[in-house]
ZAVEX-919209 format. One record per residue (C-alpha): residue in one letter; x, y, z. Coordinates in Angstrom, 3 decimals, always signed. Layout:
BEGIN
REC type        x        y        z
REC    a        X        Y        Z
...
***
This chain:
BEGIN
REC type        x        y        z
REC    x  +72.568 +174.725 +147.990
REC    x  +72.982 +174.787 +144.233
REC    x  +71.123 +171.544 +142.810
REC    x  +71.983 +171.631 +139.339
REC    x  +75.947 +171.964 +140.315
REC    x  +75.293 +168.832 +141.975
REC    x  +73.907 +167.149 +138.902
REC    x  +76.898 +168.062 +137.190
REC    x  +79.116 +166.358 +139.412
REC    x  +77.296 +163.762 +139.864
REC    x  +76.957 +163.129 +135.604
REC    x  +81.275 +163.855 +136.084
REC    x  +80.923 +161.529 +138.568
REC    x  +79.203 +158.531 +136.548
REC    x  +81.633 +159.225 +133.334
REC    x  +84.884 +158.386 +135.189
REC    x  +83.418 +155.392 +136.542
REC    x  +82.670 +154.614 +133.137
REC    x  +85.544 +155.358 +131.613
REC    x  +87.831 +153.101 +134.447
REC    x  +85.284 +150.041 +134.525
REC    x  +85.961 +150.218 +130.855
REC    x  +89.982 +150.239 +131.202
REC    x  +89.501 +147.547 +133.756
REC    x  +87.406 +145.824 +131.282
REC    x  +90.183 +144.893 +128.583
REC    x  +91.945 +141.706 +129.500
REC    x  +95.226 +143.522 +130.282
REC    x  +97.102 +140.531 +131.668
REC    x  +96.860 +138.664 +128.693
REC    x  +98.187 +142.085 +126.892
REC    x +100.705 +141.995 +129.523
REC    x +101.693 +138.511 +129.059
REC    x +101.614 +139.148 +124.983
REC    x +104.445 +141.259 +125.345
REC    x +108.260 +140.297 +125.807
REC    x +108.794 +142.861 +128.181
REC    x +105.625 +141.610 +130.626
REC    x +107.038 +137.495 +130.328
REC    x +109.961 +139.074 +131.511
REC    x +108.551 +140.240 +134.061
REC    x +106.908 +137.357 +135.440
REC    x +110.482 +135.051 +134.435
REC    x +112.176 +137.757 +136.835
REC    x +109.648 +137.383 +139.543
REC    x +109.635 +133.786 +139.029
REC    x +113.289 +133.255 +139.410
REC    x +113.367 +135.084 +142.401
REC    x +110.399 +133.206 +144.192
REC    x +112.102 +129.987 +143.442
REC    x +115.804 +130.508 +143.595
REC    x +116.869 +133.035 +145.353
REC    x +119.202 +132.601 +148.784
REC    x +116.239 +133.740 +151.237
REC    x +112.508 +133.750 +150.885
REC    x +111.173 +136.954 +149.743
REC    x +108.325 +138.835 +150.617
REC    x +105.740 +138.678 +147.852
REC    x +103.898 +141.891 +149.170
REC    x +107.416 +143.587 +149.343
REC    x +108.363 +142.538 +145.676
REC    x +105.279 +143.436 +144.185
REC    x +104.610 +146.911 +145.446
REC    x +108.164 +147.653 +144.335
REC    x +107.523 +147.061 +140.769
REC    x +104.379 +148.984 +141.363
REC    x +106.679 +151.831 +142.184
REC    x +109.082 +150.773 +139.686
REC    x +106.289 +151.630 +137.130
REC    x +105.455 +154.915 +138.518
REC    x +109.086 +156.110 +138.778
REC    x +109.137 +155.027 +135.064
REC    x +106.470 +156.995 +134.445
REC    x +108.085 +160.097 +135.716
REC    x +104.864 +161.901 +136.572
REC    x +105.201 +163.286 +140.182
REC    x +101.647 +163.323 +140.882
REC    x +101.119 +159.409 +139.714
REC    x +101.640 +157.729 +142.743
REC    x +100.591 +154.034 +144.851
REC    x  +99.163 +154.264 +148.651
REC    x  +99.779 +151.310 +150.330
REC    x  +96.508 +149.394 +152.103
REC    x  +97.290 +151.111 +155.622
REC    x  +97.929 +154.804 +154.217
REC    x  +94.686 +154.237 +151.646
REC    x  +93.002 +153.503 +154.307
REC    x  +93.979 +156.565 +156.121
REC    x  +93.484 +158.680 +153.717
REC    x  +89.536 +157.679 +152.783
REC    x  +88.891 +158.349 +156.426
REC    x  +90.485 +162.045 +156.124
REC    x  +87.998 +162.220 +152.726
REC    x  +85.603 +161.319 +154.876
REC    x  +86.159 +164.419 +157.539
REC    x  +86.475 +162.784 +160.823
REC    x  +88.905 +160.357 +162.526
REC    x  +89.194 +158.606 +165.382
REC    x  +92.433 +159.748 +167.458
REC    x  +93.759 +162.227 +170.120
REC    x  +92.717 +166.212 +168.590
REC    x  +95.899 +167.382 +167.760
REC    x  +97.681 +168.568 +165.161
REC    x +101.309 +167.203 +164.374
REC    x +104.100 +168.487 +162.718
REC    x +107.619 +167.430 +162.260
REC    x +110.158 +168.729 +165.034
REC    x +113.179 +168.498 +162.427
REC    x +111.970 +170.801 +159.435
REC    x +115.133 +169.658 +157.727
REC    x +115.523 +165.701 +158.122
REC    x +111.605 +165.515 +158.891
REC    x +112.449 +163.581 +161.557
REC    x +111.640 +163.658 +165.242
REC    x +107.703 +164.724 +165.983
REC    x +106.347 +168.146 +167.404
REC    x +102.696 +168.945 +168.670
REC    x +101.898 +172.143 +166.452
REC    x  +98.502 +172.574 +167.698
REC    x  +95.395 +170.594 +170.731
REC    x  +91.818 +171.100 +169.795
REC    x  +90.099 +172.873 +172.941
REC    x  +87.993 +169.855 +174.504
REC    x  +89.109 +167.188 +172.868
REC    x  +91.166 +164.267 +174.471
REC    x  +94.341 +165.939 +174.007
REC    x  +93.309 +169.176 +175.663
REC    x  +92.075 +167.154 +178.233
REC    x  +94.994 +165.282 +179.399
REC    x  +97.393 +168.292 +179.735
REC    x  +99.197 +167.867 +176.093
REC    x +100.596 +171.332 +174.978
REC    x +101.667 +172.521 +172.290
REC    x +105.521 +172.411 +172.078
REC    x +105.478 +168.473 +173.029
REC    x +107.871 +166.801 +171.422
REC    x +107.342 +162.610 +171.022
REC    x +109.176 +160.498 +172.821
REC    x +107.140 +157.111 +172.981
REC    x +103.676 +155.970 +172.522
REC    x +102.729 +152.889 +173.933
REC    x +106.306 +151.607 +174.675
REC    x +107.676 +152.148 +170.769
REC    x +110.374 +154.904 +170.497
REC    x +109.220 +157.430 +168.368
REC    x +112.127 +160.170 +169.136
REC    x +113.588 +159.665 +165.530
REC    x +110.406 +158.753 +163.592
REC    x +108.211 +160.998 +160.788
REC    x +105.164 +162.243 +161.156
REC    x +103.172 +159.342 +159.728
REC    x +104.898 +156.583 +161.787
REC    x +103.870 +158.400 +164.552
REC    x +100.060 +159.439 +163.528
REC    x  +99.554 +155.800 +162.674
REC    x +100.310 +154.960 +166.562
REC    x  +98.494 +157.461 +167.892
REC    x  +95.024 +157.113 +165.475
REC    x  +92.802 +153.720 +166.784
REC    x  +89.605 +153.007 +167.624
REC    x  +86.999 +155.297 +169.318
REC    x  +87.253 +154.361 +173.318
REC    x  +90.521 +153.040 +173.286
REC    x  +93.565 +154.205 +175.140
REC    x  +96.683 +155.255 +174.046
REC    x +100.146 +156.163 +176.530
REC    x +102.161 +158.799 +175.229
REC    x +105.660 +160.515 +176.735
REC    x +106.709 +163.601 +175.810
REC    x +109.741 +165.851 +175.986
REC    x +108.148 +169.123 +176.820
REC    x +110.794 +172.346 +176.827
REC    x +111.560 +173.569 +180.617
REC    x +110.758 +169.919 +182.125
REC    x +113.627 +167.944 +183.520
REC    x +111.774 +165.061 +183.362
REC    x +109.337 +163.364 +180.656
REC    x +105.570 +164.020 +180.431
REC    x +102.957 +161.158 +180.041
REC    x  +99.903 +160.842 +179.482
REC    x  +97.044 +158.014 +178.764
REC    x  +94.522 +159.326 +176.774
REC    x  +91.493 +157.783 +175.021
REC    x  +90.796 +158.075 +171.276
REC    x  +87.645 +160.138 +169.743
REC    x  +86.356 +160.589 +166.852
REC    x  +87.551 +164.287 +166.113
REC    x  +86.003 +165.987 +163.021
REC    x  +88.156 +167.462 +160.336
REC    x  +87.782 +171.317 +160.422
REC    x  +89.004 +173.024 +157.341
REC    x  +87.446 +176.282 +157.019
REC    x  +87.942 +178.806 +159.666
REC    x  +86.898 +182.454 +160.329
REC    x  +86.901 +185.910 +161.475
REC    x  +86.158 +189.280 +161.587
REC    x  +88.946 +191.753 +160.238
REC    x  +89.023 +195.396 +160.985
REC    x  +85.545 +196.008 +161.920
REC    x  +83.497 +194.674 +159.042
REC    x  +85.762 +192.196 +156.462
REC    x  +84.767 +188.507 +157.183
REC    x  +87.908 +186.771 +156.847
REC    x  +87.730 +183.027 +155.519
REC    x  +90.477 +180.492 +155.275
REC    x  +90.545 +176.937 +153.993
REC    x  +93.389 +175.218 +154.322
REC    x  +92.689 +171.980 +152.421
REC    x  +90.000 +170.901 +149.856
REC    x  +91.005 +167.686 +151.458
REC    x  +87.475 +166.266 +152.961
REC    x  +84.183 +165.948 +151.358
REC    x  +82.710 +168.817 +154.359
REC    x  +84.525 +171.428 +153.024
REC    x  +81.810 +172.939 +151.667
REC    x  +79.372 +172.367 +154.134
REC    x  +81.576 +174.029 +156.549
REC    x  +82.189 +177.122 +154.146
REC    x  +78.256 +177.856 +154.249
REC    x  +78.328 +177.317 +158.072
REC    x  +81.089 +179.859 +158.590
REC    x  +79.606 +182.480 +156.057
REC    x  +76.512 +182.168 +157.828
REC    x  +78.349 +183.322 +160.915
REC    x  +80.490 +186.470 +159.672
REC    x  +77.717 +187.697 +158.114
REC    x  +75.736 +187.113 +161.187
REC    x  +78.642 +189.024 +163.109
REC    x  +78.794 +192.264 +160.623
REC    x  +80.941 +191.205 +157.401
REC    x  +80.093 +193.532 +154.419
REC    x  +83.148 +192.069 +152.528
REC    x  +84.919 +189.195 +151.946
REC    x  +88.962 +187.750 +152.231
REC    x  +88.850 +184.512 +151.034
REC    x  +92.098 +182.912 +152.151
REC    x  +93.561 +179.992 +149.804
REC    x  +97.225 +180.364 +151.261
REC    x  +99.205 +177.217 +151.518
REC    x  +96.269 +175.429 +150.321
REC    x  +97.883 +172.321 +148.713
REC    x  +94.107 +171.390 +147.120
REC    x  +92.401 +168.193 +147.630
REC    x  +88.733 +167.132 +146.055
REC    x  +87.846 +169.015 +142.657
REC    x  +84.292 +168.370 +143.776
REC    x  +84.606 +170.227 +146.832
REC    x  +86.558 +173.436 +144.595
REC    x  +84.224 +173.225 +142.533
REC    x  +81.367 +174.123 +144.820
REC    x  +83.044 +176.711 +146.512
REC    x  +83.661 +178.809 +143.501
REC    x  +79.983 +178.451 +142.732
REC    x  +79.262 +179.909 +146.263
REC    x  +80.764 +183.226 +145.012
REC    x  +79.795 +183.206 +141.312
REC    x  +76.358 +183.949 +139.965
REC    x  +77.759 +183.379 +136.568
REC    x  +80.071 +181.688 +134.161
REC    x  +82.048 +178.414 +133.747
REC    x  +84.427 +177.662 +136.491
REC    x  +86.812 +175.140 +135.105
REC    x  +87.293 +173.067 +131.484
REC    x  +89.164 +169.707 +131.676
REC    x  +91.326 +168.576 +128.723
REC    x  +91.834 +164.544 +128.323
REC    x  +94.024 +162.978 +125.762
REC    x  +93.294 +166.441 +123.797
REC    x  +89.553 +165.772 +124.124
REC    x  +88.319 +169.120 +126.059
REC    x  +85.237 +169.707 +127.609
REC    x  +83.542 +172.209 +130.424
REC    x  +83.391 +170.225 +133.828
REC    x  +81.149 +172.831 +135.705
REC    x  +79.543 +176.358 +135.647
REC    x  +78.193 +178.301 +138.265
REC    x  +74.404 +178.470 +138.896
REC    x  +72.373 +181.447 +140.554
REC    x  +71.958 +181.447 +144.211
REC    x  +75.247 +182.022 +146.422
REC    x  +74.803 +183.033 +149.824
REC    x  +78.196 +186.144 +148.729
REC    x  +77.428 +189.191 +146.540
REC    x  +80.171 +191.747 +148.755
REC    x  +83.063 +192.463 +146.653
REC    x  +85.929 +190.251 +147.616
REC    x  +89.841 +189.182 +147.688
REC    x  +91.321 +185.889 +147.168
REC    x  +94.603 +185.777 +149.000
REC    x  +97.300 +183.055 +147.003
REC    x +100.999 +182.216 +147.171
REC    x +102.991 +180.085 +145.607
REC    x +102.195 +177.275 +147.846
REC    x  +98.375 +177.381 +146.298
REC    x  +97.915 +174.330 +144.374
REC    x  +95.318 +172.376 +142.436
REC    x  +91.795 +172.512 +143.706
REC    x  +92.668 +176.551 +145.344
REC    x  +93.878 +177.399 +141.760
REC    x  +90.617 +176.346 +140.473
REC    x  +88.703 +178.658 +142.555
REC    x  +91.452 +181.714 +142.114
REC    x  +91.060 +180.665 +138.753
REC    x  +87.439 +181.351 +138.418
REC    x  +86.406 +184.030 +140.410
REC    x  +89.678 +185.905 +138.854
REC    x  +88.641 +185.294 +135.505
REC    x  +84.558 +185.431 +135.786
REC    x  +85.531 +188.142 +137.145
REC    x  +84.489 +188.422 +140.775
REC    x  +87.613 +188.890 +142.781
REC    x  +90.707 +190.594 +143.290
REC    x  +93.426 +188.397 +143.822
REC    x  +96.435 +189.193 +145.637
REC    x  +99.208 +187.326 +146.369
REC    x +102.216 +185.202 +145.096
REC    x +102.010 +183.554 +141.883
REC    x +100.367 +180.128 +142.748
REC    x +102.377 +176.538 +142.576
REC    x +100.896 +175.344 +138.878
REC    x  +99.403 +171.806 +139.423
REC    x  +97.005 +172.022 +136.226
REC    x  +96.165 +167.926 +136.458
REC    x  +94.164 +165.499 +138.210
REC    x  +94.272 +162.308 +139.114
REC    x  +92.298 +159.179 +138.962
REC    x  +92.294 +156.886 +141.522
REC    x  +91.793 +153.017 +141.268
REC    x  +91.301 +150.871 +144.118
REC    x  +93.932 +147.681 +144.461
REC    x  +92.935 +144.398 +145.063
REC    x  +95.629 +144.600 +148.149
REC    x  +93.667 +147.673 +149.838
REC    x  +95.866 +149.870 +148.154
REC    x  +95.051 +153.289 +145.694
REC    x  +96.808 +154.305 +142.415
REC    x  +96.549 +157.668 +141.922
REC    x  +97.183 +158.338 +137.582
REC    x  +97.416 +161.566 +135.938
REC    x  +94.071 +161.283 +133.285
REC    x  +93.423 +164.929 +132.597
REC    x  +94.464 +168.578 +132.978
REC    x  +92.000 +171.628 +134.031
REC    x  +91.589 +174.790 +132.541
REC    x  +90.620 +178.205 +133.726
REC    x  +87.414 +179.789 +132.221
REC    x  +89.202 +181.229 +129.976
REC    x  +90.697 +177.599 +128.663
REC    x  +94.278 +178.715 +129.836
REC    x  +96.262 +175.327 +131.545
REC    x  +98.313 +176.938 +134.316
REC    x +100.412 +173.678 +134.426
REC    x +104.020 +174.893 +135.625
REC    x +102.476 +178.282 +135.043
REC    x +100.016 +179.293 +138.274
REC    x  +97.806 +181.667 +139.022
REC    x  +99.442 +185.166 +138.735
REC    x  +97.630 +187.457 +141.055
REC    x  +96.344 +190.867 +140.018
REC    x  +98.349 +192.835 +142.970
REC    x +101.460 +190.798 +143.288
REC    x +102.625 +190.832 +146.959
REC    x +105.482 +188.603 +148.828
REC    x +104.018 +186.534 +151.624
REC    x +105.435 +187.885 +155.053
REC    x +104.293 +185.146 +156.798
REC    x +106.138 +182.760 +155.714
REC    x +109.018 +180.737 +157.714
REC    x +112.355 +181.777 +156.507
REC    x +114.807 +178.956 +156.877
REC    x +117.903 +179.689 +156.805
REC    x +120.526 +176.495 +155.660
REC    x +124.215 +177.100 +155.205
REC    x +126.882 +174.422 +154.733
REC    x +130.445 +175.737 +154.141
REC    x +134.463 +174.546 +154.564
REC    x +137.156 +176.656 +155.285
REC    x +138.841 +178.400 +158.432
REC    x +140.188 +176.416 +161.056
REC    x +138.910 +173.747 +163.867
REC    x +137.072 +175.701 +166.338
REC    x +136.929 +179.204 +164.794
REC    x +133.465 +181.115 +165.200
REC    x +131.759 +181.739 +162.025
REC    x +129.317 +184.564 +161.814
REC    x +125.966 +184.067 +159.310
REC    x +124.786 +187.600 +158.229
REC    x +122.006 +188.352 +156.092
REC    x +121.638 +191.835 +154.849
REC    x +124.292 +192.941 +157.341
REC    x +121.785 +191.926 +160.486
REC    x +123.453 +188.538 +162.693
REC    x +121.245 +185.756 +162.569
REC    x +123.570 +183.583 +164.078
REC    x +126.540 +181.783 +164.548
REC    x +128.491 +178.396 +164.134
REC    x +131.349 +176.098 +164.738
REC    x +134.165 +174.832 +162.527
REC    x +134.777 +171.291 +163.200
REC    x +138.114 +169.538 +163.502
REC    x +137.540 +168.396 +159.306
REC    x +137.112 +172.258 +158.623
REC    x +133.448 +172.459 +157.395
REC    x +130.860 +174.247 +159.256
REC    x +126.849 +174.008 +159.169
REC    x +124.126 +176.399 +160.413
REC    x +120.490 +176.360 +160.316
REC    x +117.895 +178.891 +161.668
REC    x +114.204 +177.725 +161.658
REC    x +111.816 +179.964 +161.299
REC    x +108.796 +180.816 +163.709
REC    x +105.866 +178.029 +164.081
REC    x +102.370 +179.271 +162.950
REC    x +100.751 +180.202 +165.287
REC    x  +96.523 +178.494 +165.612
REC    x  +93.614 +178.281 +167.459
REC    x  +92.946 +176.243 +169.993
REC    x  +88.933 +176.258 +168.960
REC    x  +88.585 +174.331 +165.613
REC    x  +86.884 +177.078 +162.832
REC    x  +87.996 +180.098 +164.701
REC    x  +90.891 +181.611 +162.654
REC    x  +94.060 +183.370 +164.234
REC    x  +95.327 +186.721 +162.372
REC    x  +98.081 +188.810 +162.448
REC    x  +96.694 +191.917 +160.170
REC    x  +99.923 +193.912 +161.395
REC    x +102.470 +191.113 +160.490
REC    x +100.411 +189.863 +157.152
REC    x +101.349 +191.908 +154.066
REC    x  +99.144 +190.212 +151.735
REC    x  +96.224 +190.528 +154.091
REC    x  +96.895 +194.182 +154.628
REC    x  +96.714 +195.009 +150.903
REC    x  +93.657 +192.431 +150.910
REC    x  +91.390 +195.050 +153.870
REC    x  +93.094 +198.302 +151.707
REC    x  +91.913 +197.102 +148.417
REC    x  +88.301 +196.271 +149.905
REC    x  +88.730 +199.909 +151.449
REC    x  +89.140 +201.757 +148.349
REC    x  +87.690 +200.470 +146.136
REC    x  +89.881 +198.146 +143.535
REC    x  +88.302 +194.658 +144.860
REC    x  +84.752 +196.105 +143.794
REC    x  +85.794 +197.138 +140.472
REC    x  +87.439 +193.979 +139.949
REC    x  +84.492 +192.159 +140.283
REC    x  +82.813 +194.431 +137.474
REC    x  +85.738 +194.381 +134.927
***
């Protein structure tokens, strides 16, 4: 464990406290209020509490113009929780929750509607009742869920430790629905798994930076490959959306020896957040794996060990979320998430809209391909035929008002049952297959002594 990294963030730590206690110190209502615009505000919300038709909901109203403000803003990544999803979302930070062990995922990849289990923890209370993956929601506890999103449904199913909840299911080949009562756990948040590839490459995969035992559970499964025979590393950052700088941060030191890991640039103030101290438990040469679904935190660390150097990144150029957010607890229980300040590579270089452009550029194979058409023409009932690169993928319907629609979703990823135990497809993976040849010949070795 690297102690002085830990000071670092800790000092980072105490400055944006600083910094907000200080905002929240200025008497902003009575700036508010000293305004035209902010009197007309509070004339608008007046008139409304006292003479409109119906009552209104106060809660409702407000948390509109909170969201009026943000859309006004026009940041996409400045956003308001409300209290029940805040709430939700510390106990993710915090890496366990108390619920079922399973992983959830929208049936209805267009509409994001309807609710699919993707994945059941082995042992947990899922497993244990019989769920499968496949089972689609129907009800839980008596509410019909059949049409609902993912988060209507997780915030039925989560409750306390001990306590029951009755679920029905539409599973595929059963005439009839499936139900089950099952009682709640706490389940831990796993999001680092592993494996050996090919003999001796310990394979490592995080999908989220999004709890604060991230880390933790990167030593644990290092600990175990290299137990197991790894002489060389594939550090997987794939569809890893990012989560808690503090938790990037201290993964990139785990590989570096060496050199700043990431600058932050405020109101065109910029200063280095963190370097890397002495003392990882990795020295093998290494790959980073990317695509363009790598965001935030995982561009910090491809960042880093690309530009140190210590790594040979491979991939799809990464998404390009070069900002961070602040987050200020609500009086109401709820969070607001502001954009205060952009990161930087080592080599000062915002990747904002930009990314991460790998040094071996290679498409990801893996990933679903969706195909959406929507056309008019032809007449009622004809058969259209979808081809794409002369193969049939399918085939549709006109309708009686002459347009047509077809959609073919592409396969479900496929996981592990056992929480930290990765699943991979070396044959099927593109990127991961250049990722074993470059650590076979050579290149990944030589990029880490450019």
């Amino acid at each position: 464990m690297k102690r002085p990294v830990f000071f670092v963030l800790l000092v980072t730590g105490l400055l944006t406290t600083v910094v907000v206690q200080a905002q929240l110190s200025r008497d902003f209502a009575g700036e508010f209020l000293g305004t035209p615009g902010g009197r007309a505000l509070v004339q608008a919300y007046g008139a409304l509490k006292t003479g409109y038709l119906e009552d209104i909901d106060d809660e409702t109203v407000i948390r509109g113009a909170i969201n009026g403000m943000i859309e006004a803003v026009g940041d996409p990544y400045t956003y308001y929780l409300e209290p029940r999803d805040a709430a939700r979302e510390l106990q993710d930070r915090s890496g366990s929750f108390e619920g079922i062990g399973a992983v959830l995922t929208p049936y209805n990849r267009q509409t994001g509607r309807g609710v699919e289990i993707l994945n059941v923890y082995r042992d947990g209370p899922a497993y244990e009742a019989g769920v499968q993956r496949g089972d689609i929601f129907l009800e839980v506890d008596g509410v019909d869920v059949a049409d609902a999103t993912t988060t209507e449904v997780v915030e039925l199913v989560r409750g306390p430790g001990g306590t029951t909840v009755r679920i029905s299911f539409l599973r595929p080949g059963e005439d009839e629905p499936v139900e089950f009562e099952i009682v709640r756990a706490t389940i831990e948040i796993v999001n680092v798994s592993g494996a050996i590839v090919d003999g001796d490459v310990g394979y490592l995969h995080i999908s989220s930076f999004g709890n604060q035992l991230v880390y933790e559970q990167l030593l644990e499964t290092i600990t175990r490959l290299q137990l197991d025979g790894a002489k060389s590393f594939v550090l997987d950052l794939r569809d890893n959306p990012g989560g808690l700088l503090t938790q990037g941060i201290l993964v990139a030191d785990e590989f570096l020896e060496r050199g700043d890991i990431v600058f932050q640039r405020a109101r065109g103030v910029t200063q280095r957040l963190a370097s890397a101290d002495p003392g990882g438990l990795v020295d093998a040469p290494m790959v980073v794996l990317v695509n363009r679904n790598s965001a935030s935190a995982s561009e910090i660390v491809a960042g880093a060990l690309q530009e140190n150097p210590r790594a040979l990144i491979i991939g799809e150029r990464t998404f390009g979320k070069g900002v961070a957010q602040s987050v200020v607890s609500l009086a109401d229980g709820g969070q607001f998430a502001y954009t205060s300040f952009e990161w930087l590579t080592p080599e000062r270089r915002s990747i904002s809209a930009e990314g991460i452009v790998p040094d071996v550029v290679v498409t990801d194979s893996r990933l679903a391909q969706t195909i959406s058409v929507e056309g008019r023409g032809g007449d009622a009932g004809q058969t259209i035929t979808i081809l794409v690169d002369g193969v049939e993928v399918g085939s549709t319907e006109v309708g009686e008002d002459r347009t047509f629609e077809f959609v073919a979703l592409g396969r479900r990823p496929q996981l592990s049952e056992v929480q930290g135990e990765a699943l991979v497809d070396l044959e099927g993976d593109d990127i991961l297959l250049e990722a074993v040849a470059a650590l076979r010949d050579g290149r990944a070795a030589a990029a880490g002594e450019r």
